[in-house]
Every structure is written in C-alpha cells, then in structure tokens.
ChimeraX commands (.cxc) that place a marker at each C-alpha (Angstrom):
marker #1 position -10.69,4.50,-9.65 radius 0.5
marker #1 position -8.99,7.89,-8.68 radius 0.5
marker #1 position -5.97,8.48,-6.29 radius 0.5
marker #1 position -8.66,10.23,-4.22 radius 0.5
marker #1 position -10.95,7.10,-4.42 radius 0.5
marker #1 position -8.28,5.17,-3.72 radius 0.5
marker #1 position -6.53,6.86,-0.60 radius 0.5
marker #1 position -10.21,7.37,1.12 radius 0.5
marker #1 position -11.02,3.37,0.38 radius 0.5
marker #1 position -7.83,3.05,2.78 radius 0.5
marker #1 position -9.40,5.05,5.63 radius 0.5
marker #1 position -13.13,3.86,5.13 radius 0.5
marker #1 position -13.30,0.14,3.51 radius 0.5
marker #1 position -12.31,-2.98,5.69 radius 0.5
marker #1 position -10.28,-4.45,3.06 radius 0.5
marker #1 position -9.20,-3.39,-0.64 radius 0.5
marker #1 position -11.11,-3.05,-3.44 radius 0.5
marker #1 position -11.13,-6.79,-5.15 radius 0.5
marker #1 position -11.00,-5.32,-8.48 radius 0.5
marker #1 position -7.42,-3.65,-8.19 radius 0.5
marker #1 position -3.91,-5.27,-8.56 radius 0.5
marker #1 position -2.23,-7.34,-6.70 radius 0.5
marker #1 position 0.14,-4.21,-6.24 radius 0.5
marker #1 position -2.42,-1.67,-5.64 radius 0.5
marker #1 position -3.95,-3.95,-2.89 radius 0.5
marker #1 position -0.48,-3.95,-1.19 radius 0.5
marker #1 position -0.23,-0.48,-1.41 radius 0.5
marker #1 position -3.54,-0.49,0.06 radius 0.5
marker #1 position -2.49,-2.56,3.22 radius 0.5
marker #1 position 0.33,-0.73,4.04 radius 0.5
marker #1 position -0.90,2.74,3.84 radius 0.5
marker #1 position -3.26,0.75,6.56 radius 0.5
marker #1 position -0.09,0.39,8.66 radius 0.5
marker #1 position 0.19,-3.19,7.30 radius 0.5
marker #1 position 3.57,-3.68,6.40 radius 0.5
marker #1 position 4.03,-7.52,6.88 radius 0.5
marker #1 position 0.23,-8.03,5.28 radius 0.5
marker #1 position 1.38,-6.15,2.56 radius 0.5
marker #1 position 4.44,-8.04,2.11 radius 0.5
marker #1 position 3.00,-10.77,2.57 radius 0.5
marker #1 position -0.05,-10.50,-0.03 radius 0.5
marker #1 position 2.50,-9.33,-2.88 radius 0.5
marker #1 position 4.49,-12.54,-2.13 radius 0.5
marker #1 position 7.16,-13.14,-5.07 radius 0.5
marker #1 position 5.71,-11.34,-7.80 radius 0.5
marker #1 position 7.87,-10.29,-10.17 radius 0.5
marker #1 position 5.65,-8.21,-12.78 radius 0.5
marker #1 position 7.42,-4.99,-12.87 radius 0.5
marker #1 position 4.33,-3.05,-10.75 radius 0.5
marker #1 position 4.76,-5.74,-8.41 radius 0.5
marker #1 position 8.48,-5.14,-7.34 radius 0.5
marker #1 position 8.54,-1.78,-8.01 radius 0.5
marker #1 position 5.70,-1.48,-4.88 radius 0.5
marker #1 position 8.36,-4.82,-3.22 radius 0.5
marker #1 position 11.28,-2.09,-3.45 radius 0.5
marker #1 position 9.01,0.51,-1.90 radius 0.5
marker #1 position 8.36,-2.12,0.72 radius 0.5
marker #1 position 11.57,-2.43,1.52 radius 0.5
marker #1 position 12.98,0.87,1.34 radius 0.5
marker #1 position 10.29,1.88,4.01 radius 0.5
marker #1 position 11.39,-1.35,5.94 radius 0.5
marker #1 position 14.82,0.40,6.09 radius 0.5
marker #1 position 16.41,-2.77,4.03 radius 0.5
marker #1 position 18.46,-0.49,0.79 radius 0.5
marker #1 position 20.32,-3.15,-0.61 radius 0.5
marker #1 position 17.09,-5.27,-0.87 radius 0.5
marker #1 position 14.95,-2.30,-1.98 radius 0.5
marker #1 position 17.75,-1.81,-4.74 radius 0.5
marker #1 position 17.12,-5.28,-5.89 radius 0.5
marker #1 position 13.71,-4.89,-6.53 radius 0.5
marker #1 position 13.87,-1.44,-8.04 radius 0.5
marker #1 position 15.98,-2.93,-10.72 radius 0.5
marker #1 position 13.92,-5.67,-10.78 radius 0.5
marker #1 position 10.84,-3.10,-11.54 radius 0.5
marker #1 position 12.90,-0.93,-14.11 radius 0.5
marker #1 position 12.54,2.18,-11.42 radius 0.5
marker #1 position 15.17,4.38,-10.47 radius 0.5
marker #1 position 15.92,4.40,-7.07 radius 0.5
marker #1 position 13.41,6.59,-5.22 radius 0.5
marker #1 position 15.31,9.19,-2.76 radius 0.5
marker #1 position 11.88,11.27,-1.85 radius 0.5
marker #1 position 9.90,11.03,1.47 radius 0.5
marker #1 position 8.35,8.04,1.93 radius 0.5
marker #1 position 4.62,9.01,1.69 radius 0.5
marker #1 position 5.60,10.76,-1.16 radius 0.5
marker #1 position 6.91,7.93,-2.85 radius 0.5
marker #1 position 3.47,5.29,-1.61 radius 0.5
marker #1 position 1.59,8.65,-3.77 radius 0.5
marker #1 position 3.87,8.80,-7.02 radius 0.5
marker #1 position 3.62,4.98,-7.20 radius 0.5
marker #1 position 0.11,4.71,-6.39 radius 0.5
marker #1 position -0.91,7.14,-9.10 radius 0.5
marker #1 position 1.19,5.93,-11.87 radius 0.5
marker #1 position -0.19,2.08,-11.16 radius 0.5
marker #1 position -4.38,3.34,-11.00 radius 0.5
marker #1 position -3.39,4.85,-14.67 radius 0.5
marker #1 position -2.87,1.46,-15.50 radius 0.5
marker #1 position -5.92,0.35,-14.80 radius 0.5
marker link #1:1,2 radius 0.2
marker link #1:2,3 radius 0.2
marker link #1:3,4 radius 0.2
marker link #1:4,5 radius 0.2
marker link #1:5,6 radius 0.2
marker link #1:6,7 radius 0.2
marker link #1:7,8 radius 0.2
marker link #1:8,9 radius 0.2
marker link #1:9,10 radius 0.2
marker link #1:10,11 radius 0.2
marker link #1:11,12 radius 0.2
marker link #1:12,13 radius 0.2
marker link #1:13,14 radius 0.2
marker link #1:14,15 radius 0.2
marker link #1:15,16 radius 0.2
marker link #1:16,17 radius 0.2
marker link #1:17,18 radius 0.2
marker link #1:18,19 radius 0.2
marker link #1:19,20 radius 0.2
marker link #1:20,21 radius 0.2
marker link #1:21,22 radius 0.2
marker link #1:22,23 radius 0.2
marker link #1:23,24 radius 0.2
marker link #1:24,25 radius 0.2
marker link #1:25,26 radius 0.2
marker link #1:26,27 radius 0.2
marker link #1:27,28 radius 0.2
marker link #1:28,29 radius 0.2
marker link #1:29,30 radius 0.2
marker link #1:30,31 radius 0.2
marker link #1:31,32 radius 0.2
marker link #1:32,33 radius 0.2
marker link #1:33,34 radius 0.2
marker link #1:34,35 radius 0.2
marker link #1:35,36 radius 0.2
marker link #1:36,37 radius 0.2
marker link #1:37,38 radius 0.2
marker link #1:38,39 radius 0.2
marker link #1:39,40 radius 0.2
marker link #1:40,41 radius 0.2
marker link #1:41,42 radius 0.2
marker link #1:42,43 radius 0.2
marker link #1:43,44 radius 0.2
marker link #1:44,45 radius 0.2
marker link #1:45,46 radius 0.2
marker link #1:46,47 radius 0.2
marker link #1:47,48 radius 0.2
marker link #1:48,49 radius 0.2
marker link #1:49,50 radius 0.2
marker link #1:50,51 radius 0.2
marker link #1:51,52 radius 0.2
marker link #1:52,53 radius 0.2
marker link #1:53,54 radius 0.2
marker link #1:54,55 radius 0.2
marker link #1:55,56 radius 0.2
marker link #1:56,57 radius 0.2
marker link #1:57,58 radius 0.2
marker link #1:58,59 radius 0.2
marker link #1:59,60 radius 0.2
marker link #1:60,61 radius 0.2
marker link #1:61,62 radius 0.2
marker link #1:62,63 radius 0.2
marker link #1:63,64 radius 0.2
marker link #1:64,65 radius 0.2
marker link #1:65,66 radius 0.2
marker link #1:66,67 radius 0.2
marker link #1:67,68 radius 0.2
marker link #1:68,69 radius 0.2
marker link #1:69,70 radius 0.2
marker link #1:70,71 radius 0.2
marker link #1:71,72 radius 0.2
marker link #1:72,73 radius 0.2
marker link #1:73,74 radius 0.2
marker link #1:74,75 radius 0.2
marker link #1:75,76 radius 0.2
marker link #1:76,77 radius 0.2
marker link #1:77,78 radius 0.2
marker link #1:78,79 radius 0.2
marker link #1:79,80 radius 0.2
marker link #1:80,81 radius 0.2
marker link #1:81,82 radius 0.2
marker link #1:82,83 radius 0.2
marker link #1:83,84 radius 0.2
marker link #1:84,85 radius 0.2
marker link #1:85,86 radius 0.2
marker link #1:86,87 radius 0.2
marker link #1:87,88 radius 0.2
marker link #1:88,89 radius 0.2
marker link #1:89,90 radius 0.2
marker link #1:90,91 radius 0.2
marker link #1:91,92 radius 0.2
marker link #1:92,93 radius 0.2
marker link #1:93,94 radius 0.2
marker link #1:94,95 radius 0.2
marker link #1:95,96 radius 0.2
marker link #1:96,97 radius 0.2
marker link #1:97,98 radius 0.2
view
C-alpha cells in the first residue's frame, strides 16, 4: 500500500485495512480523530513500530515524559516537528516495511 493509499483509506474506509500492522492500524484510527481507539488497539506492544507510533500517541496527548519512554523504547529520537508531520514521517517509514 502507498502513503497515498493509505491516508485516503482514512477518509473513505469504515475501518482499517485488516492486512496492515497493528501500528499502521493505530495510526489509522487516530488520523480518524481516534485517539483513545488508537491507544487502545495498540495496547502494550512493545515491537519497536509499535511504541515508536505509542510515543507519537503520547506526545500528541501532550504527556512528554511518557512519550520519551516509548521513544526510547522504539529506538527513535525524540520527534520535535509538527504533529501531522510526525503521524506522515512515521506512517511512511512503517508502509516500507510492509
């Protein structure tokens, strides 16, 4: 799937595409103005895509010290760039994973 893809799934589709990540999907909620569901649905994974989209979480949530956590949990520096730009850069980076 492409970024493009995957940012117009989050304006057109009811729910996120079953065959991406558990982070992806999260990333997918919240740019659906789903904060807690996205929190929610990444629960406590610790993979490092996981908490590095946790830290974003976080950070967005206003929380540092817990974003901080989970950006060295994910092996990320800390991310000082606009929000949105930040959902973008990570959302990229994880659908080359795939």
């Amino acid at each position: 799937m492409t970024f493009d893809e995957f940012l117009q799934s989050t304006q057109t589709a009811d729910s996120p595409p079953s065959a991406l990540s558990i982070a992806l999907r999260a990333l997918w909620y919240d740019k659906r103005n789903g904060w807690k569901q996205a929190h929610d649905f990444l629960g406590d994974g610790t993979d490092p895509e996981s908490a590095w989209v946790h830290a974003y979480l976080h950070r967005r949530e206003g929380d540092l010290s817990n974003a901080r956590y989970w950006y060295d949990r994910a092996n990320q520096p800390e991310c000082t760039a606009d929000l949105d730009q930040e959902w973008q850069q990570i959302a990229q980076a994880l659908l080359q994973l795939t």
